[in-house]
N, C-alpha and C positions, 0 to 999 in steps of 0.2 A: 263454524262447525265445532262442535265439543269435542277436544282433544281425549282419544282411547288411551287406556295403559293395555301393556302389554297381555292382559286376560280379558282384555275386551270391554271392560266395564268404564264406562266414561269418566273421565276424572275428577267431575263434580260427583260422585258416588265416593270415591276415596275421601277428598276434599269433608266430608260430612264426619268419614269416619276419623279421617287425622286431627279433626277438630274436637269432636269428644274422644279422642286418643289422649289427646293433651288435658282436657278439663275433665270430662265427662266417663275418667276413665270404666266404671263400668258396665256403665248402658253400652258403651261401641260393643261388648263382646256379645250381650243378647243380641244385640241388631245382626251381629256378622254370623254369629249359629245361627241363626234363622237363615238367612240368603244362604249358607253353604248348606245346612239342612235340608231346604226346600229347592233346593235347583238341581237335584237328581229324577229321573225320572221313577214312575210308579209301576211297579211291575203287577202283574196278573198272572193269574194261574193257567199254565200251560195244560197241555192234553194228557193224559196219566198214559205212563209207558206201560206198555200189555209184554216186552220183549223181555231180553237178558235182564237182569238186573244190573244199576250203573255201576260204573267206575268209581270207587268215593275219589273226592278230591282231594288233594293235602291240604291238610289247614295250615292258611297264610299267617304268616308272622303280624303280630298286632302293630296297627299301623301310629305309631305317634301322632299325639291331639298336636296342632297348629301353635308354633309359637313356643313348644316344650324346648330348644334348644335355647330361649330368654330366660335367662336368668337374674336378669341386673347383676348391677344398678342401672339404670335409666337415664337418661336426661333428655329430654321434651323443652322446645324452645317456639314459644308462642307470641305472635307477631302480631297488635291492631296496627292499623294501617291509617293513619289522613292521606287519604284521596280526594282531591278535586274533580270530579269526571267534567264538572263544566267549563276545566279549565284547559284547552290545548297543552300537551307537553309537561301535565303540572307531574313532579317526580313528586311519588310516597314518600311522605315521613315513618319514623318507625315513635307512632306515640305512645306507645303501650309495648311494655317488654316486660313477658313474666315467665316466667320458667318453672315446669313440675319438674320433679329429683324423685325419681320412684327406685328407692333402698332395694338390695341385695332380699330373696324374698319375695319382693313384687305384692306385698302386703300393707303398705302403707305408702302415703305420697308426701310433697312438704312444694309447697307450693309461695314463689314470692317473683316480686318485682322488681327492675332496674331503675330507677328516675330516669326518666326521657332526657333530661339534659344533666346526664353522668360524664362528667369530663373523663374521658378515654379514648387509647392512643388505637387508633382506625390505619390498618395496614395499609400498604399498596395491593391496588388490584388493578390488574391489567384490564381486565376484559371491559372497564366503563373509559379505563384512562387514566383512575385516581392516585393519586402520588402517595397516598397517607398522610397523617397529620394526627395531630392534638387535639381532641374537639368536642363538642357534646356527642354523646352515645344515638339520638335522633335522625344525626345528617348519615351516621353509617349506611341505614336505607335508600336514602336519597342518593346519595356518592355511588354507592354499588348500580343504583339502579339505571345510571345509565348507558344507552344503548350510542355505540359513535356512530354519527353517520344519517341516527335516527332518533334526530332532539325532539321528537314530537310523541314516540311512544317509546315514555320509561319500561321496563321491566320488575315490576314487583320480586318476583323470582331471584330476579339477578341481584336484586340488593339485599335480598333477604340472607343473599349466600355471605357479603359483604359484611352484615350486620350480625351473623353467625360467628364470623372467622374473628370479630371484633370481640364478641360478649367470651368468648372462649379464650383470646387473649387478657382478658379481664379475670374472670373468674376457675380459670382453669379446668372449668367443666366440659366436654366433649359431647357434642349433642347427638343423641340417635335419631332423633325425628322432629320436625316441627311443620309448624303451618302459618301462613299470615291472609289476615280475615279483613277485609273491608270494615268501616263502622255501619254499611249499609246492611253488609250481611248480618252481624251482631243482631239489628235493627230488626229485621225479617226474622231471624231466626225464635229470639222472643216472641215476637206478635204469633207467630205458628205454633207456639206452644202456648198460648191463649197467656201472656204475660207470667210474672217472676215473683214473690211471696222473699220481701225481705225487710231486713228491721234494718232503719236508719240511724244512724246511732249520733249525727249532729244533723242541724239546719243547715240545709243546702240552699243555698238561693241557684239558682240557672244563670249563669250568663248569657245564655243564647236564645232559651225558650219562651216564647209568653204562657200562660197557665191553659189556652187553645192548644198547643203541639208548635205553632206558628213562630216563623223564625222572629224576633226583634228587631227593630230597624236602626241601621247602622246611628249614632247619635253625631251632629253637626262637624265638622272638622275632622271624622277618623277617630274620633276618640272614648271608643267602645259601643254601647249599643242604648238604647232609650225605650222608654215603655215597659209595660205591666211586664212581671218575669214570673216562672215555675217557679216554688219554693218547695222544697222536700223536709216536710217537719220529721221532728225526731220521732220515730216509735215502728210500730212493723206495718207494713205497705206494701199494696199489690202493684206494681209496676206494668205499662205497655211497653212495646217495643221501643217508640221513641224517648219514653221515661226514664228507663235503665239505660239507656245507650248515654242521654243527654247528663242524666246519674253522675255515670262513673267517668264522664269527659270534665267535670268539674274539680278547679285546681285554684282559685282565686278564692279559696275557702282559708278558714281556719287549718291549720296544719298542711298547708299548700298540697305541692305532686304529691308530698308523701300518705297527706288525708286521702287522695284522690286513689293512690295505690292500693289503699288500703277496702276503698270501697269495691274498688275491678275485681279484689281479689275474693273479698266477701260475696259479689253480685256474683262473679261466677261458679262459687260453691251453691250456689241458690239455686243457680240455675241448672246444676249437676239434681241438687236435692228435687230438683223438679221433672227434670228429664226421666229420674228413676221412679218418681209417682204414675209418669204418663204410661209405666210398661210398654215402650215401645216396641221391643221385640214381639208383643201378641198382639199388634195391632199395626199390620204391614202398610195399609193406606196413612196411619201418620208418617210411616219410616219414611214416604213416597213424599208427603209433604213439607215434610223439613227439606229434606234432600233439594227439593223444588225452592224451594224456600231461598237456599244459598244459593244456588245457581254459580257463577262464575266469580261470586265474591269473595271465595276462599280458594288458597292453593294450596295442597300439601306439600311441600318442602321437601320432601323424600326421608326414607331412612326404610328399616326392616320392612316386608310386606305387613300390610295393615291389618290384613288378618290375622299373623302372627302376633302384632303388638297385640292386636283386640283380646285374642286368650288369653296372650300372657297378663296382661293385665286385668281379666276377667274378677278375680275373687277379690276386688276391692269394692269397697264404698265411700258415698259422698261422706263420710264422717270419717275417714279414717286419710282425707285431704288436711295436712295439716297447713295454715297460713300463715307465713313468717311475714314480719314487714324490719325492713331492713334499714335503720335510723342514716340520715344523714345530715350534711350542712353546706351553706356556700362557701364555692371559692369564689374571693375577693368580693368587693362590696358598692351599690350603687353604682355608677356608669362604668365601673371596673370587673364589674360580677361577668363570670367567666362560666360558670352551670353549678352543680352540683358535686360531692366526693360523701361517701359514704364515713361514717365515724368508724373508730376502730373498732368497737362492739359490733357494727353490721358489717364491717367489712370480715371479722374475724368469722364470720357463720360459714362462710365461702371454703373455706381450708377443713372444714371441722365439718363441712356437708359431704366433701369429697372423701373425704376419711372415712367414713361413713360414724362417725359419734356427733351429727345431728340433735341427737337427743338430749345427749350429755352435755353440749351447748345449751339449747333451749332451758334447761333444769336449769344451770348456769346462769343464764340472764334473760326469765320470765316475759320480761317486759316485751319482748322480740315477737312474742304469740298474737296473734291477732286473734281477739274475739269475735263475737256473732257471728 
């Protein structure tokens, strides 16, 4: 049964909107005018009064638009997920960690990524059993997600909380909202908006895909995979569902997780740049399709009512998402390598994002800007 929130509205409906809350920040707010717009009812002209003349009424104090009490700064914590559904018991990883920073204003955004395997110290959390510990920033997901008692269904939710309470002892940012998204949903939600219009900026070979969509077949002894593969040449490229997902899962590339960050981050400005081509707001049967689309592959994570973020966030656009990519390096090396640690140049953005002189960094060290 689809789990209601408290106004009724199934939580695959929030889940759509917490999702372009975080990326898509200003399509959610036409989508949410429209549904609060259109769900009053239509009145008709009554019978003209032949009597007394009325009462006037007093006129009511003007009611504040939704979401006028956000003011930032922001912070949105956006979660992909590795899911095995074929697998009994398989707990989420957290393979994708990116975070919008929406400035004081609520007029511009600044948009970047964690390395999946950022050595970072993961609290104790009672509610799975986990002790804490030293570790890559990935298992946080996992750890939080489990449930005792009931090793067979993880909770997404629950690690997500886990993997919150970590990236905020890392980066010092306090998150208002987030949501974590299956790679299926991703998957779907592209193909629904008829594929994604982006420039590739190096040759991606696939490790997973053949140039059919079809998986590759494991190669003899475990030792990666064999047969024809997808290649993503360099220049601008219309993407399907399975193409952008498989895209921005590649990291065995030239400039590894971090090349890989940088494309999630690009692919999902694309995808914002596309969302707001479709005018979703004047056209309620796509709202109803995407919506459909996700289904249960997305949670929202909780934070303000979504319709409040949705206005408040309303007077942005996809161009005014700025993409940081956040340089880093390994700790220790060959059988000793231990995950990833950020350089002082990308670790310093963190302090100077919270501060709110963002900008004043960026001008400072260029290089941190991601193009296309």
């Amino acid at each position: 049964m689809t789990q209601e929130t408290g106004t009724g509205r199934p939580r695959w409906v929030w889940g759509l909107a917490a999702l372009v809350g975080v990326v898509l920040v200003a399509v959610v707010a036409l989508v949410v005018t429209r549904q609060v717009r259109d769900d009053g009812p239509r009145r008709t002209a009554g019978p003209v009064a032949t009597t007394a003349s009325p009462t006037p009424s007093p006129t009511p104090s003007p009611t504040p638009p939704p979401g006028a009490a956000i003011t930032g700064p922001l912070n949105l914590l956006l979660v992909g997920v590795d899911t095995r559904v074929s697998v009994p018991g398989w707990e989420p990883h957290g393979d994708s960690v990116l975070i919008l920073h929406v400035p004081a204003g609520l007029d511009r955004a600044y948009l970047f990524s964690l390395p999946r395997d950022l050595v970072v110290d993961i609290p104790a959390f009672p509610k799975s059993g986990y002790r804490g510990g030293r570790t890559k920033l990935t298992h946080a997901m996992s750890y939080g997600s489990r449930v005792p008692g009931k090793p067979k269904n993880p909770s997404a939710a629950q690690g997500y909380e886990l993997l919150r309470s970590t990236v905020t002892g890392y980066t010092g940012l306090r998150f208002d909202a987030g949501a974590v998204i299956t790679f299926n949903g991703f998957d779907r939600l592209v193909d629904t908006l008829g594929g994604v219009d982006l420039y590739v900026d190096q040759r991606v070979p696939s490790l997973h895909r053949r140039p059919d969509g079809k998986y590759r077949d494991p190669a003899p002894g475990g030792g990666g995979y064999t047969g024809p593969q997808m290649v993503y040449e360099k220049g601008e490229r219309h993407l399907n569902g399975w193409q952008a997902l498989d895209y921005a899962r590649q990291r065995y590339i030239t400039g590894g997780d971090y090349a890989r960050q940088r494309h999630q981050q690009q692919l999902l400005r694309a995808l914002a740049a596309k969302i707001l081509s479709e005018n979703l707001a004047r056209e309620p049967d796509r709202v109803d399709q995407v919506v459909a689309a996700l289904g249960d592959t997305l949670v929202y994570a909780g934070g303000p009512r979504i319709v409040d973020l949705a206005y408040a966030l309303g007077g942005m656009s996809a161009d005014r998402i700025t993409l940081v990519g956040l340089p880093g390096d390994g700790v220790g090396k060959g059988s000793s390598y231990r995950g990833e640690q950020l350089t002082s140049v990308g670790k310093g953005f963190l302090p100077a994002l919270k501060a709110g002189k963002a900008e004043t960094y960026l001008d400072a060290h260029p290089e941190l800007r991601v193009k296309n």
